[in-house]
TORMI-332642 format. One record per atom (N, C-alpha, C): residue in one letter; x, y, z. Coordinates in steps of 0.05 Angstrom, whole numbers, plus 5000, padded with zeros to 4 digits. Atoms other than C-alpha are relative to their C-alpha. Layout:
N
AXYZ;...
***
This chain:
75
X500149755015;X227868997740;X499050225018;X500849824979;X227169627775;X497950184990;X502349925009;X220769937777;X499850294983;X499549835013;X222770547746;X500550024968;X499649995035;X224670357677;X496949804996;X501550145008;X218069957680;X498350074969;X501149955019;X214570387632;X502249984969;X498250035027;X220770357580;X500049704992;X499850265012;X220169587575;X497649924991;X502650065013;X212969577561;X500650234976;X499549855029;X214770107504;X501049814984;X498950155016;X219469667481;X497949674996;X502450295010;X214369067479;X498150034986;X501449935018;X209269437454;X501650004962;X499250005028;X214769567387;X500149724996;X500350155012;X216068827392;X496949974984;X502350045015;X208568687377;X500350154977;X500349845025;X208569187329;X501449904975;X498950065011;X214468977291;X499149614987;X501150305008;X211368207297;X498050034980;X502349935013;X205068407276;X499450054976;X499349885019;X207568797213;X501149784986;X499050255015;X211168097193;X497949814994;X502950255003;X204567707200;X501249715023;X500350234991;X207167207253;X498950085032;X502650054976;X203866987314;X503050065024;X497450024982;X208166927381;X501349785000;X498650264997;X209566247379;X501449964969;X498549995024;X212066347305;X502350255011;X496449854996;X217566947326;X501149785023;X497750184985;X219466467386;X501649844991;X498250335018;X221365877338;X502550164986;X498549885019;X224866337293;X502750125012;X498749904980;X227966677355;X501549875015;X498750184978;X229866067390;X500250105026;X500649944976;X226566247456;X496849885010;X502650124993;X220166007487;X498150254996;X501249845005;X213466277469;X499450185028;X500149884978;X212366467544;X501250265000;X498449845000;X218366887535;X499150294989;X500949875009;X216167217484;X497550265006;X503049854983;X209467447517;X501250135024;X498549744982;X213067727572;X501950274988;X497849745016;X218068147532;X497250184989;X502049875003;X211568387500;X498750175011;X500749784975;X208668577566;X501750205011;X498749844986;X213868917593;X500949825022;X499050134976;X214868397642;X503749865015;X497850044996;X221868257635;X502350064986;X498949845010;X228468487617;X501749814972;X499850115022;X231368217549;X503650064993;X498049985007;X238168037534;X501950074975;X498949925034;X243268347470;X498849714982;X501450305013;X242367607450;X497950024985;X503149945008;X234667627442;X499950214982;X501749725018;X234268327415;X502149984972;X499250005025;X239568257365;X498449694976;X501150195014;X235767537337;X497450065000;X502649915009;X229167917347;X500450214981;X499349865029;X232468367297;X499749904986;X499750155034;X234267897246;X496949834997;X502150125020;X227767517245;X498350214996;X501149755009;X223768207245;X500650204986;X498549835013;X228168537198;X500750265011;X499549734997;X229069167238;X502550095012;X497849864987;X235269567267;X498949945033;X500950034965;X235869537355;X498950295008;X500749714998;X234770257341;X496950065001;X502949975007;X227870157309;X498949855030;X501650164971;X226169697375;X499650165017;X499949834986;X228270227412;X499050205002;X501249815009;X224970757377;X497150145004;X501849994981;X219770957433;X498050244989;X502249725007;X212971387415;X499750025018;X500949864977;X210671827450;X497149905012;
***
């Protein structure tokens, strides 16, 4: 990942949490649901790595939100 978009993928991890959070599950509950490892998870969280349509469209459907709302960066 290039260090430049670093701060945009911890945005976007920060909304995962958020969006998890708001559901009531833990990390190792969206992983199962997600069919990805909880590790995974915790990185996408941090910012530490980059996240495939795959992932983000099944972190949609178990978080009920649009890729828009994932994306949907505060200031």
């Amino acid at each position: 990942m290039k260090a430049e978009y670093q701060e945009l993928y911890e945005k976007f991890g920060l909304n995962v949490v958020y969006y998890r959070k708001r559901k009531k599950l833990t990390q190792l509950q969206l992983a199962e649901l997600a069919d990805v490892d909880r590790s995974h998870i915790s990185a996408i969280e941090l910012g530490k790595v980059g996240v495939s349509f795959d992932v983000i469209f099944k972190l949609c459907e178990v978080l009920d939100v649009t890729p828009k709302e994932l994306f949907d960066f505060r200031a």
